[in-house]
N, C-alpha and C positions, 0 to 999 in steps of 0.2 A: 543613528538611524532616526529618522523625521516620521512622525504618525502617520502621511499618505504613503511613505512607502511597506509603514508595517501592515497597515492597510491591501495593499495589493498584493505583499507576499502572503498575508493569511487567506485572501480571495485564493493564490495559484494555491496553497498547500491545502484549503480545506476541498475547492473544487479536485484536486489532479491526486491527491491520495487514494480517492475511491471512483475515479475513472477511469480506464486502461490505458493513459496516456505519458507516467512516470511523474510524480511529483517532485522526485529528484530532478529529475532532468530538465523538469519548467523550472523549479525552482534555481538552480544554475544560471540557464536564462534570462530570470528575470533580475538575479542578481547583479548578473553580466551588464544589463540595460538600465536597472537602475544605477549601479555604483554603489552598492550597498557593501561596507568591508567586513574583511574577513574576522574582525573582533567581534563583530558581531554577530556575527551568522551562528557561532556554537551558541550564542542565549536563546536567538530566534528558533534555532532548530532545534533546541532543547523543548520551550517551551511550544512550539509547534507542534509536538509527537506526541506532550502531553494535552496539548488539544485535541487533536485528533482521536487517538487513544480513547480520551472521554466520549466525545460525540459516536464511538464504534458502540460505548459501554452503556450509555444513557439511549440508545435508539434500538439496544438487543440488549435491555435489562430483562424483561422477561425470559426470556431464554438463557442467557448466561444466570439469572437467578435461580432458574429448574435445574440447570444443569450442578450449581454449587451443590443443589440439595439432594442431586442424585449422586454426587460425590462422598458427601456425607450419609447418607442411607446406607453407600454399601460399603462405608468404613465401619458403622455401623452394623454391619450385617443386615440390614432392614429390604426387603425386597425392591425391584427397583424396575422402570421401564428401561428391557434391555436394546431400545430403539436408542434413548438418552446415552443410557452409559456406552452405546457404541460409539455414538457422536462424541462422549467427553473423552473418550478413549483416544479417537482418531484424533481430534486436536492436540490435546497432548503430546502425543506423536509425532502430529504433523510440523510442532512447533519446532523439536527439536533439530534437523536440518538447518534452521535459517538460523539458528542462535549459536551454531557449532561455526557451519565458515560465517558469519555473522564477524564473531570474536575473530574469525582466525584472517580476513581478507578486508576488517577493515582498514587497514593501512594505507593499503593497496588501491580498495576502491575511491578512496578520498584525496588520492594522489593524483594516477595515471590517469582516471576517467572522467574526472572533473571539467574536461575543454567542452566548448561548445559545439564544436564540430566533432568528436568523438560522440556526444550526447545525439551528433543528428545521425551517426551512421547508425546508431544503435536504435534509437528510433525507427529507420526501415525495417532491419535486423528482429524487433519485435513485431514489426507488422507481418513481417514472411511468415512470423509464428503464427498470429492469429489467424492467417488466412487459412496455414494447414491447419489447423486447427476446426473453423468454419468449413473447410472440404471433409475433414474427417466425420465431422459433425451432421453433415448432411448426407452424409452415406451411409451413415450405420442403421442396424436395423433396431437395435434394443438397449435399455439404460440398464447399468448398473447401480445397487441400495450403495447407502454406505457402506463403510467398511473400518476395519482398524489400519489393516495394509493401503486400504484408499486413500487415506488420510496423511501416511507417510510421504504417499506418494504426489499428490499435491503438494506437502509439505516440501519435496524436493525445488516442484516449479517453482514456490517461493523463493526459492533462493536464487534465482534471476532475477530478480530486485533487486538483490544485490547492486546490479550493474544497473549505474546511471542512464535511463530513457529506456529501461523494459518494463517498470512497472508490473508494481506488487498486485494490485485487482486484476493487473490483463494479464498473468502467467498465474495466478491459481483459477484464475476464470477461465482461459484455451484450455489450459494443464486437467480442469475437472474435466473441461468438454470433450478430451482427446479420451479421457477416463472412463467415460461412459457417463458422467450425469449431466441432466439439462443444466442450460445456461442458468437456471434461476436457480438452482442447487448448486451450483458451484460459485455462482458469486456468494449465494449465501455465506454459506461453510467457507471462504474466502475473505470474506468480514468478519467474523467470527478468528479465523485461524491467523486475523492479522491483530486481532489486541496483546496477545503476551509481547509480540514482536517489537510494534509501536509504540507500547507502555514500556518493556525493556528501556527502547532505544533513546525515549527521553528524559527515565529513569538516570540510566548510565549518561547521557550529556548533562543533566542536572548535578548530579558527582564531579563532571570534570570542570565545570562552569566555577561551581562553589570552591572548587579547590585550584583555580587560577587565579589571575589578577585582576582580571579583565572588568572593566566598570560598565554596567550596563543601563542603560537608558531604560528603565521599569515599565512605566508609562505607555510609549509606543509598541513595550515587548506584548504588554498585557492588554491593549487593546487590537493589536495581531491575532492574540489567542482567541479573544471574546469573537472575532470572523470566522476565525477559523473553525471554531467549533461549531457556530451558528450554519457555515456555508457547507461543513463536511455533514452534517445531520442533514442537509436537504441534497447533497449528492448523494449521501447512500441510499436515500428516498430515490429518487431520481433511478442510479443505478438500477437498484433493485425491479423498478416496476418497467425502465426501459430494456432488460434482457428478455424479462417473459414475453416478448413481442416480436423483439428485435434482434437483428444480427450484429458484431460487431464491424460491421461494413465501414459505420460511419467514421468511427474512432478509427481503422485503416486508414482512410483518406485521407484525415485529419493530420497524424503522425507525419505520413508522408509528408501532406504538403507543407507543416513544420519544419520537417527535415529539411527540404528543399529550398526553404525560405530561411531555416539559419546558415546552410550552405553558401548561399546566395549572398546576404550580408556579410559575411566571416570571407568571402575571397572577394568581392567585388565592392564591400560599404567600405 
């Protein structure tokens, strides 16, 4: 792998991780177009996850650092804001889902759904979502707080991520909205409820990396990461302050017209 291309895949992984547009499924894409092989893909996306992961963990250090110490308080028996320990609750929870079929469908997902044109049906597939989502959204009349069960239940939508081009921000971000909290509440707890996930997931490719053959080109891997981390700490930014506004209209149209355009290339380039 050559620096300009670890370059652009750490631009698509830091940008499309925390935008409801599947970073799996660009990242396919982009591999597809660069020519970038398969030996390498598990170092990149090892090291990739643990970019990200970070920039989730350095951009909601204050709040993951409250919430360790509300952890520890009520191991401690020491009182505790029971606003926090419901949040640290719910994620815990929420976590478990994606980490169950996680283990048990990756096989599967890194087989069958890897083509590019599977990646663009699924792409509309997640748009259908957000849209009911956006309608449910605008009809209701009142939010629901957190919860512990709320959190599992998010935790469920995460696991359409799973599946390459539904993306992990745009199904716990519909999934809270369909739940009853605002868009800026559920992307939150959404960023939040994706670090055990992401840290797992580069954890575990870092095990498999170290215990193969494969020679990796260091250099290009590790200036991927230094983007990726830099570009995902300004998408969560980004994210964040563009829900409390906005609808997900635009990332709909977006998807689509992806879809439509790897459709397009893949029967007719």
């Amino acid at each position: 792998m050559d620096v300009f291309s670890a370059i652009v895949l750490g631009i698509v992984q830091g940008v499309t991780e925390f935008l409801p547009v599947s970073s799996t499924g660009h990242l396919i894409l982009a591999r597809s177009v660069l020519g970038v092989e398969t030996s390498h893909a598990l170092a990149f996306d090892a090291v990739l996850h643990l970019a990200t992961a970070a920039a989730v963990i350095v951009y909601f250090w204050d709040e993951l650092w409250l919430l360790l110490q509300t952890l520890l308080r009520k191991l401690g028996r020491l009182p505790v804001n029971e606003r926090d320990f419901t949040l640290l609750i719910a994620l815990m929870v929420g976590t478990i889902p994606a980490v169950v079929l996680g283990l048990s469908l990756e096989s599967l997902m890194e087989t069958v759904f890897r083509s590019p044109l599977v990646v663009a049906v699924l792409l509309v597939v997640g748009s259908l979502f957000f849209m009911y989502a956006e309608y449910v959204y605008q009809h209701r009349h009142h939010e629901r707080p957190m919860s512990v069960g709320l959190g599992f239940k998010i935790g469920l939508f995460q696991c359409l991520a799973l599946i390459p081009g539904f993306s992990r921000s745009g199904s716990t971000i519909a999934g809270g909205m369909l739940l009853g909290l605002t868009r800026g509440e559920a992307a939150r707890f959404g960023f939040l409820l994706a670090v055990p996930v992401i840290l797992g997931a580069g954890v575990k490719k870092c095990i498999e990396l170290l215990s193969s053959d494969v020679v990796v080109a260091w250099v290009p891997v590790g200036i991927g990461a230094v983007v990726s981390f830099v570009v995902g700490m300004l998408a969560i930014h980004f994210m964040l302050s563009f829900v409390r506004r906005h609808t997900l209209w635009l990332f709909i149209w977006y998807r689509i017209v992806l879809a439509g355009f790897v459709v397009f290339v893949y029967t007719f380039g």
